[in-house]
C-alpha positions as CSV (number, residue, x, y, z in Angstrom):
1,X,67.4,124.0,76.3
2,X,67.8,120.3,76.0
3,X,68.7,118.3,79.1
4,X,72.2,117.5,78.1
5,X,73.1,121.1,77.7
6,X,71.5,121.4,81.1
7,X,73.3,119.6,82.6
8,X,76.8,120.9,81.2
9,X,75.9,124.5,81.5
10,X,75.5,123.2,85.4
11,X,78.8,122.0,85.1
12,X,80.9,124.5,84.1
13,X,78.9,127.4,85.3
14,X,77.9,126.4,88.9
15,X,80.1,123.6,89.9
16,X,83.1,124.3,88.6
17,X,82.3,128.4,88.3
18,X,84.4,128.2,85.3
19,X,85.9,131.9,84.9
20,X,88.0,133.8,81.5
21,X,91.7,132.4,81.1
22,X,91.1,129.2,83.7
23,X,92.2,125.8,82.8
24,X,89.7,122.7,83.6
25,X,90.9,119.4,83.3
26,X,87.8,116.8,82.1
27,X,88.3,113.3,82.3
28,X,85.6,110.8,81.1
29,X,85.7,108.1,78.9
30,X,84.1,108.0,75.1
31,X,80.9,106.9,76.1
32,X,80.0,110.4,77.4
33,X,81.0,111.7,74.0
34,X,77.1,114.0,74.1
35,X,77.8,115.9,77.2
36,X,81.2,115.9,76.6
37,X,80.4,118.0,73.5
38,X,78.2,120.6,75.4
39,X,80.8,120.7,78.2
40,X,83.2,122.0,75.9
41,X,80.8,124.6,74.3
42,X,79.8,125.8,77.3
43,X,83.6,126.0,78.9
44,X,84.7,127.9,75.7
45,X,81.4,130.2,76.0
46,X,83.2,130.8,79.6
47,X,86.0,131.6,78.6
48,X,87.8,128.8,80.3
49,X,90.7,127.2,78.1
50,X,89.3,123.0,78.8
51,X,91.7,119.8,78.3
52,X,90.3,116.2,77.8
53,X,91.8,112.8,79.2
54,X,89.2,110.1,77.5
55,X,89.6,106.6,78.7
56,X,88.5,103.7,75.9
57,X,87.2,100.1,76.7
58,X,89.4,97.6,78.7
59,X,92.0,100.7,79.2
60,X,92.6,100.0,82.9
61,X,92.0,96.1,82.4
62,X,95.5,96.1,79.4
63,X,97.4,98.2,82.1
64,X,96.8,96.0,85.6
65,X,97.8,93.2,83.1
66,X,100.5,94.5,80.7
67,X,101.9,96.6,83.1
68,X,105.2,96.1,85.3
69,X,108.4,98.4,86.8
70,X,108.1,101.5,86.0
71,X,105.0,101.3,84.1
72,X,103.3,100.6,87.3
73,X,105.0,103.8,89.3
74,X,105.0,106.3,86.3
75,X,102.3,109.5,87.2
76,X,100.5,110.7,84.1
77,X,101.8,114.0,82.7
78,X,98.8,115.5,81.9
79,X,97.0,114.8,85.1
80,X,100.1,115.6,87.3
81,X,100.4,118.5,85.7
82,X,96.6,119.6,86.0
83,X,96.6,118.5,89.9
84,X,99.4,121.0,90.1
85,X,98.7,124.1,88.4
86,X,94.9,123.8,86.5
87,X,91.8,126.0,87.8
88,X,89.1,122.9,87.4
89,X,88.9,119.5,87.2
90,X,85.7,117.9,86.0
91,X,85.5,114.3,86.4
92,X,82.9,112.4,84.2
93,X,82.0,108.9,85.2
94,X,80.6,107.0,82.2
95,X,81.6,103.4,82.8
96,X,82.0,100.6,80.4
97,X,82.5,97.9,82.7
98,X,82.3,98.1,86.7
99,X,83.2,95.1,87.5
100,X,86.5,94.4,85.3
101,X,88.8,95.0,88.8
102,X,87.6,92.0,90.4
103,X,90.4,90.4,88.6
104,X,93.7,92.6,89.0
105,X,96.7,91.5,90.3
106,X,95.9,92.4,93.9
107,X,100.4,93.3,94.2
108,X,100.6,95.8,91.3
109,X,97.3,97.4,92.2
110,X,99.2,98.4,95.7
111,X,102.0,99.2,94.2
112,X,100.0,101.3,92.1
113,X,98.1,103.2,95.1
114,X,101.9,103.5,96.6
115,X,103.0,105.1,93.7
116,X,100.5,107.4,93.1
117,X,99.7,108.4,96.5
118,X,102.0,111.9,96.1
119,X,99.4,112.8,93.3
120,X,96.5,111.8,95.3
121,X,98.0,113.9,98.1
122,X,98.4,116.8,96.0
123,X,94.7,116.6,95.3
124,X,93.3,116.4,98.0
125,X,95.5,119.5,99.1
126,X,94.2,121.6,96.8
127,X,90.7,120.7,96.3
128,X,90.4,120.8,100.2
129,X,90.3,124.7,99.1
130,X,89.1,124.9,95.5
131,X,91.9,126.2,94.7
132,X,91.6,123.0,92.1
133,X,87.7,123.1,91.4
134,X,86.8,119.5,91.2
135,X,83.7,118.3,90.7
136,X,82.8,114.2,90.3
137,X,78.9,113.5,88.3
138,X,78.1,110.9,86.1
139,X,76.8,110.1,82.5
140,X,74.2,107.1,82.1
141,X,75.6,104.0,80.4
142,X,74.2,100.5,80.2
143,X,77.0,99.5,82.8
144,X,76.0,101.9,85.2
145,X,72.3,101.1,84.7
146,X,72.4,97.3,84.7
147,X,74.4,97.5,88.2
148,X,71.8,100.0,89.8
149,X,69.0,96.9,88.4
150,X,67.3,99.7,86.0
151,X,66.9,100.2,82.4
152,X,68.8,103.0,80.3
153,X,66.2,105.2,79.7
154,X,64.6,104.3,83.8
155,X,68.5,105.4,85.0
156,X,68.7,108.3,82.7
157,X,65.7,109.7,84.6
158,X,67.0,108.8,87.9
159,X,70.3,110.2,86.7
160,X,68.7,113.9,85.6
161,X,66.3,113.9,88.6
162,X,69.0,113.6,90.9
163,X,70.5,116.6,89.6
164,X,67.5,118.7,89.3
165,X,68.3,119.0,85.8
166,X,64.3,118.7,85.5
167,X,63.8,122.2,87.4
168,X,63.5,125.2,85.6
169,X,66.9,126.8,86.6
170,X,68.7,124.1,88.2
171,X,71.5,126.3,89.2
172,X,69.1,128.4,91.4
173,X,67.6,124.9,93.5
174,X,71.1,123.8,94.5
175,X,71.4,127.1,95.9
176,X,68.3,126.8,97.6
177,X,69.6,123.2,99.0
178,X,73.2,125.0,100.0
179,X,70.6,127.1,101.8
180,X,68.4,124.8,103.7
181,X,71.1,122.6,104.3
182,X,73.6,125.3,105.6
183,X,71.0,125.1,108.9
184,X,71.7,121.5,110.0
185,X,75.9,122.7,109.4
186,X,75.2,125.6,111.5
187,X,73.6,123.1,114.3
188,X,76.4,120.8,114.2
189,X,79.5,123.5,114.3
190,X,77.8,124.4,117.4
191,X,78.6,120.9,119.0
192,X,81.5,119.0,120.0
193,X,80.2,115.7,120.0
194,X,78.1,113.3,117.8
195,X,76.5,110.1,118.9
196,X,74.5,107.8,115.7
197,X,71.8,105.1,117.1
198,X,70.3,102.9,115.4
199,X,69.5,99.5,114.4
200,X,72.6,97.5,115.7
201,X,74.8,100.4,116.0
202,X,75.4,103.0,118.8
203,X,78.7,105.1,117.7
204,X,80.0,108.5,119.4
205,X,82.2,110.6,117.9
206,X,84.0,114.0,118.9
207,X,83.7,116.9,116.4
208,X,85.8,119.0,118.8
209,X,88.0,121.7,116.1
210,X,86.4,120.2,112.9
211,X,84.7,121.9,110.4
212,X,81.0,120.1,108.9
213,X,81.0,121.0,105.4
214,X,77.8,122.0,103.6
215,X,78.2,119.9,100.3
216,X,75.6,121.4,97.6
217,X,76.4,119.9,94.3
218,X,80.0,121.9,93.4
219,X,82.1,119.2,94.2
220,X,79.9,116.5,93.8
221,X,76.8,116.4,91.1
222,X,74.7,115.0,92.3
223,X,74.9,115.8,95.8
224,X,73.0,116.5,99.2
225,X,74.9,115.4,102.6
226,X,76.1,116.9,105.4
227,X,79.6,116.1,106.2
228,X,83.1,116.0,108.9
229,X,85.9,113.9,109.6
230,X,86.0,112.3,113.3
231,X,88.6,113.1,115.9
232,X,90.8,110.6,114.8
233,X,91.2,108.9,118.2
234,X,87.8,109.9,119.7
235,X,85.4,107.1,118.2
236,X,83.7,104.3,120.1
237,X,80.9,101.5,120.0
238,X,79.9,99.4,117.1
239,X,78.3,100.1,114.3
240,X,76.0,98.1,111.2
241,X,75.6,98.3,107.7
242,X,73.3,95.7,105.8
243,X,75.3,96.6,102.2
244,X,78.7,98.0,101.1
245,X,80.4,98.1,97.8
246,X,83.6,98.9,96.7
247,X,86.1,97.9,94.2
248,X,83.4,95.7,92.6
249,X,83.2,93.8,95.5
250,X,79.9,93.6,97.3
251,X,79.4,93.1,101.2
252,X,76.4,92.0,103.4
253,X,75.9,92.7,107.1
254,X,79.1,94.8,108.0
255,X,79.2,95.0,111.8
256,X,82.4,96.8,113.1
257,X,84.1,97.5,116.7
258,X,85.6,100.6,117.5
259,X,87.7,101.6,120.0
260,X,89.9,104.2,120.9
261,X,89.3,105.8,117.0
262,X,90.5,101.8,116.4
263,X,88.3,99.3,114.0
264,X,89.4,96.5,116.2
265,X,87.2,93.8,115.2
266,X,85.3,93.3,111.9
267,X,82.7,91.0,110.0
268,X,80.8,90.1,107.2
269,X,78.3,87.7,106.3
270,X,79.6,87.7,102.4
271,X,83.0,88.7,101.7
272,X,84.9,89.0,105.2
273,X,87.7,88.7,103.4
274,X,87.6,91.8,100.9
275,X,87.4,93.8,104.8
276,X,90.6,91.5,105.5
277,X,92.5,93.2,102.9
278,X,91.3,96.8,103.0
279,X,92.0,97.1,107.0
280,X,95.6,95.3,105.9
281,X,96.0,99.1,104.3
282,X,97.5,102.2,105.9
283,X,95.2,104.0,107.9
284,X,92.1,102.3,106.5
285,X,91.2,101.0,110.3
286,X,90.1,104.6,111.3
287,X,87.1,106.8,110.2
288,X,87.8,109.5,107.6
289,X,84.5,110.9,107.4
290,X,80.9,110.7,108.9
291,X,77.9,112.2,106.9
292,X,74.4,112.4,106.7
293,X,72.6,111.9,103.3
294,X,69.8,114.8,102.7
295,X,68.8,114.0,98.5
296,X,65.6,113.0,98.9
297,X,65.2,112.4,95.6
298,X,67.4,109.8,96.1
299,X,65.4,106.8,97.1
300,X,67.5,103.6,96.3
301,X,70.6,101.8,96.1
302,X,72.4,101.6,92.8
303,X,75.9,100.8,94.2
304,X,77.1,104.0,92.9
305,X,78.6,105.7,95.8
306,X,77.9,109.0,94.3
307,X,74.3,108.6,94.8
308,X,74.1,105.9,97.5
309,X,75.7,108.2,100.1
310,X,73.0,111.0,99.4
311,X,69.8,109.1,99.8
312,X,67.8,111.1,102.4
313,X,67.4,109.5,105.6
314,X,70.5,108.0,105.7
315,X,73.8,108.5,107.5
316,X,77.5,106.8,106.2
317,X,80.8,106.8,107.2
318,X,83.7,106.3,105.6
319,X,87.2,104.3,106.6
320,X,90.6,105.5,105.4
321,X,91.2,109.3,104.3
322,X,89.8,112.3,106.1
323,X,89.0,115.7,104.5
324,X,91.8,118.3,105.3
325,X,88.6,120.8,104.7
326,X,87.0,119.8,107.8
327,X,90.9,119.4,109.8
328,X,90.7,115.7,109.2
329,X,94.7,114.0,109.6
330,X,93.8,110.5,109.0
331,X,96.0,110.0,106.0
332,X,95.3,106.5,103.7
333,X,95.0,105.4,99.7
334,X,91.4,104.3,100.7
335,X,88.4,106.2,101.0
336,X,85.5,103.6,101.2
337,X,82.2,105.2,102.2
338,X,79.6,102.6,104.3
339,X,76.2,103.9,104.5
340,X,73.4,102.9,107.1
341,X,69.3,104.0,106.4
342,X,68.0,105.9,109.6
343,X,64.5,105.7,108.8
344,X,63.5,103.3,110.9
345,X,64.4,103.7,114.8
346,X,67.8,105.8,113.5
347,X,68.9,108.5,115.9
348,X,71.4,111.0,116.1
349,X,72.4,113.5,119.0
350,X,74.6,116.0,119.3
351,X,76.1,116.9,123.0
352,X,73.4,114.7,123.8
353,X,70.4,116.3,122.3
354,X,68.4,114.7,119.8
355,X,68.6,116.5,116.8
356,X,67.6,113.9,114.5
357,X,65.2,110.9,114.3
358,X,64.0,108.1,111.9
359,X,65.8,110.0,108.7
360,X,64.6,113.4,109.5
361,X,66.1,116.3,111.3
362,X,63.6,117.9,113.8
């Protein structure tokens, strides 16, 4: 079996668990048109019933500047409609360009999130129980490869590897990793508090009534990590992270200042002013989600936050939306992950026992 039909049979069959007379809803863009092709077979062979929403070049780039009224608040039929009723939803990154939304008009993109926040809501609501399967992977494109600093055919690899597309039967060593990972979520649902130390950074959290999720590669391919959403008001101390992207902006040396569940105070040594406008957002100034990273065959950055926050040895947390899956209530358009590597000096503890230490759990 080739690699591309590897990798869709993964797809449909394990992370999505595409079953006769379901509906999954793909969205991707042209440039994935070879796995997009096996996706379909393999859906049919399913006997799932799939839909496709492909985006071409410079779509999003004519809309933030053709756009205006109505255009801006009108909710896609299709993707409403598949948010509300569909089984799956398969969404295939394969970028043209990442860094086209440097340069969108920074008022119709929040009236955009405004408008489309019922949507987003509705989303999360059902995903939060697979009752809409979702899973979010990625196809290698030269985009996606020039902004991780590798060549096509290096990212491919690093791409396939990720997803243990190399193994024999890939579907069988996710299940080993929901498995061995399902140990660390067992150790954490025993405890009510979480405290990460490290370089710069000593943070406590209370996990009191939420759920860590185990997250082995359905809802995210690739994926690896640990994960829960903080007592909203129960976080305190500072935390660092040398490097953050998001929205094509890049950010050196974030130190923040939390108190009460609060990001009171904030800095940057490059781009201060991107933070400026995210905590300017609704529920953006409290933590969503903290998670540790367990792919360890992830071993770089490549400002793709569907790898970054998986490298092995790392922990990350995220400002804005929580997880309803873990009993999260933080509610915001902006979900913005921040990861920090733990293998030097990195601690964490849980109801004050060290169960964790320079990127490894003990």
């Amino acid at each position: 079996m080739k690699i591309i039909e590897k990798y869709a049979d993964l797809l449909i069959n394990y992370c999505v668990e595409a079953q006769p007379g379901e509906r999954i809803f793909v969205a991707s863009t042209f440039l994935a048109e070879p796995l997009l092709r096996e996706v379909y077979r393999a859906g049919l062979r399913s006997g799932a019933s799939l839909e496709f929403d492909l985006d071409f070049r410079g779509k999003s780039n004519i809309f933030f500047a053709e756009a205006a009224g109505e255009q801006l608040a009108y909710l896609p039929t299709l993707k409403k409609k598949a948010f509300d009723e569909f089984d799956g939803y398969l969404f295939i990154r394969a970028p043209y360009n990442l860094r086209e939304s440097q340069n969108w008009d920074s008022d119709k993109t929040k009236i955009r999130q405004q408008a489309t926040a019922p949507l987003m809501e509705q989303y999360f609501k059902r995903t939060a129980t697979r009752d809409l399967k979702r899973n979010l992977c990625q196809y290698p494109t030269q985009a996606a490869a020039q902004e991780a600093g590798m060549s096509l055919e290096d990212y491919e690899h690093f791409v396939f590897n990720a997803c243990r597309l190399y193994d024999v039967d890939p579907k069988a060593s996710w299940l080993e990793v929901r498995r061995s990972q399902q140990e660390a979520v067992d150790l954490l649902n025993s405890c009510n508090s979480v405290r990460y130390v490290g370089d710069r950074t000593d943070i406590e959290f209370s996990t009191k009534g939420r759920i860590w999720m185990n997250s082995d590669g359905q809802t995210n391919m690739p994926s690896g990590e640990v994960y829960t959403s903080p007592v909203e008001d129960s976080v305190n101390g500072h935390i660092y992270f040398p490097y953050a992207f998001h929205g094509g902006t890049e950010l050196t040396d974030i130190f923040l200042e939390v108190k009460g569940g609060l990001i009171e105070k904030w800095d940057a040594t490059t781009n201060k002013d991107y933070l400026d406008k995210i905590f300017d957002i609704d529920g953006a100034r409290r933590f969503g989600e903290a998670a540790i990273g367990t792919n360890y065959q992830i071993n770089r950055f490549t400002k793709n936050i569907l790898f970054d926050e998986k490298i092995g040895g790392t922990i990350h947390m995220a400002v804005g939306q929580s997880y309803l899956q873990t009993g999260g209530k933080n509610k915001s358009s902006v979900h913005w992950d921040m990861i920090k590597p733990m293998q030097q000096s990195g601690a964490i503890y849980a109801d004050g026992r060290l169960i964790y230490e320079n990127g490894q759990f003990l």
